[in-house]
C-alpha positions as CSV (number, residue, x, y, z in Angstrom):
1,X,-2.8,19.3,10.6
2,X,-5.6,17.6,8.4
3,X,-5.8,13.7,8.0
4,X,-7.6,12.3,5.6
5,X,-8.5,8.2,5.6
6,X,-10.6,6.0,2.8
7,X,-10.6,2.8,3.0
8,X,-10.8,0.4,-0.1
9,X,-10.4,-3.3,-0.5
10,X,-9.7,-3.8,3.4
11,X,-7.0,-1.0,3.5
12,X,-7.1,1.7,4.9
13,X,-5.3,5.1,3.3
14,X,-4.3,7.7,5.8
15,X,-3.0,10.7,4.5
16,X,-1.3,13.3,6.6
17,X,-1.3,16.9,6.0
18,X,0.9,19.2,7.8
19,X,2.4,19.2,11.6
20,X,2.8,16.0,12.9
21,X,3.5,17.7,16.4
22,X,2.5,17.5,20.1
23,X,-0.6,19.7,19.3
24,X,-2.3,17.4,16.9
25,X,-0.5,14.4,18.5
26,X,-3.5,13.5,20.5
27,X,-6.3,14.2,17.9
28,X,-4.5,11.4,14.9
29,X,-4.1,9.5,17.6
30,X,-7.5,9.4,17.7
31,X,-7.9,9.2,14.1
32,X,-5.2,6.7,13.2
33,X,-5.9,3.8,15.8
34,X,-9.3,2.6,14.8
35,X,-7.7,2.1,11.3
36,X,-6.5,-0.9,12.6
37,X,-9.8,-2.5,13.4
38,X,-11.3,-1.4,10.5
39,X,-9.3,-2.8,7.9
40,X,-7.1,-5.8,7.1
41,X,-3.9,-3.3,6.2
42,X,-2.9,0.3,7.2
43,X,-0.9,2.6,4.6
44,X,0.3,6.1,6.0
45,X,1.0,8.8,3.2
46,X,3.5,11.1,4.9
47,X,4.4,12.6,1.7
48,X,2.4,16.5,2.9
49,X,4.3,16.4,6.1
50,X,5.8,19.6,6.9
51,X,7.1,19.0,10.4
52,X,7.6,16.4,12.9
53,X,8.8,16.5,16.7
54,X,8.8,13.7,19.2
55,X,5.5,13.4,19.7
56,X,4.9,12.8,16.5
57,X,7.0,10.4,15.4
58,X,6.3,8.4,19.2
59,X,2.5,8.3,17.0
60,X,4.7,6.3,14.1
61,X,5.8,4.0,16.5
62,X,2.4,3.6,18.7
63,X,1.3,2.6,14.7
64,X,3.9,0.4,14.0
65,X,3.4,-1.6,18.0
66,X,0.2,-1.7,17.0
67,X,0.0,-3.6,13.7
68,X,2.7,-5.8,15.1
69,X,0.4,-6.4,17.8
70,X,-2.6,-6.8,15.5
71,X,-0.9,-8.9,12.8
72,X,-2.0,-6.3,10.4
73,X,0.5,-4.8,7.7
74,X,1.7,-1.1,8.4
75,X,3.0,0.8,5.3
76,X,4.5,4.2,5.5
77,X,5.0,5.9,2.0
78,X,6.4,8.8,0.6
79,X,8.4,10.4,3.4
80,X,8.4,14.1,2.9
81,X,12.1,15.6,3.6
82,X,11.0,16.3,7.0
83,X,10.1,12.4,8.0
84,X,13.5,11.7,6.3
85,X,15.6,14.1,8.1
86,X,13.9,12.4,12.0
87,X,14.4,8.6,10.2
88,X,17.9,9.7,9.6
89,X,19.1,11.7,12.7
90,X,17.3,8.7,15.0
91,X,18.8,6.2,13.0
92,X,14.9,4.6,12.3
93,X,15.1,4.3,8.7
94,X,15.1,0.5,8.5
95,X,13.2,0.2,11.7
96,X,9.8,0.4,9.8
97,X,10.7,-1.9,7.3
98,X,9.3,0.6,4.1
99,X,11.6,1.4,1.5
100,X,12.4,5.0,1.6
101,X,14.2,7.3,-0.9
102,X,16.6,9.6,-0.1
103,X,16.8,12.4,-1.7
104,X,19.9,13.5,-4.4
105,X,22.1,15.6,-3.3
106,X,22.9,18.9,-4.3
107,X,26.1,19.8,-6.3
């Protein structure tokens, strides 16, 4: 798991790389929640991530209670198929408010 995080024009652009698990759970903790003094707006790029348990989409929430709580914008963008497959089977698709496309179906 690598995150990456620039900041331009008050936002700040965390990428995700890899396992979004209980084993790195702790460390983007870490990483992700100062964003949100930082900066005016937080933008998560999930688009790299190859796997996500329930540790690690409880860090998408923490994220999302948090810039409610802030009054600052969250953004989560391209979903990889593995953020869509957890949106889906916990029926959270709508619940972070970020348009999300699914992908086509196979024939």
């Amino acid at each position: 798991m690598t995150i990456s995080i620039a900041t331009s024009n008050g936002v700040s652009h965390v990428r995700v790389l890899g396992e979004m698990t209980i084993y790195h759970a702790a460390e983007m903790k870490g990483e992700l929640l100062p964003c949100f003094d930082h900066s005016s707006e937080v933008e998560i790029d999930l688009s790299e991530v190859s796997e996500i348990d329930t540790a690690g989409f409880q860090l998408l929430l923490l994220a999302k209670r948090t810039a409610t709580s802030t009054g600052k914008p969250l953004h989560l963008v391209a979903h990889s198929p593995a953020i869509l497959e957890v949106l889906e089977l916990l029926d959270m698709t709508s619940y972070f408010g970020d348009p999300v496309v699914m992908p086509r179906a196979a024939h």
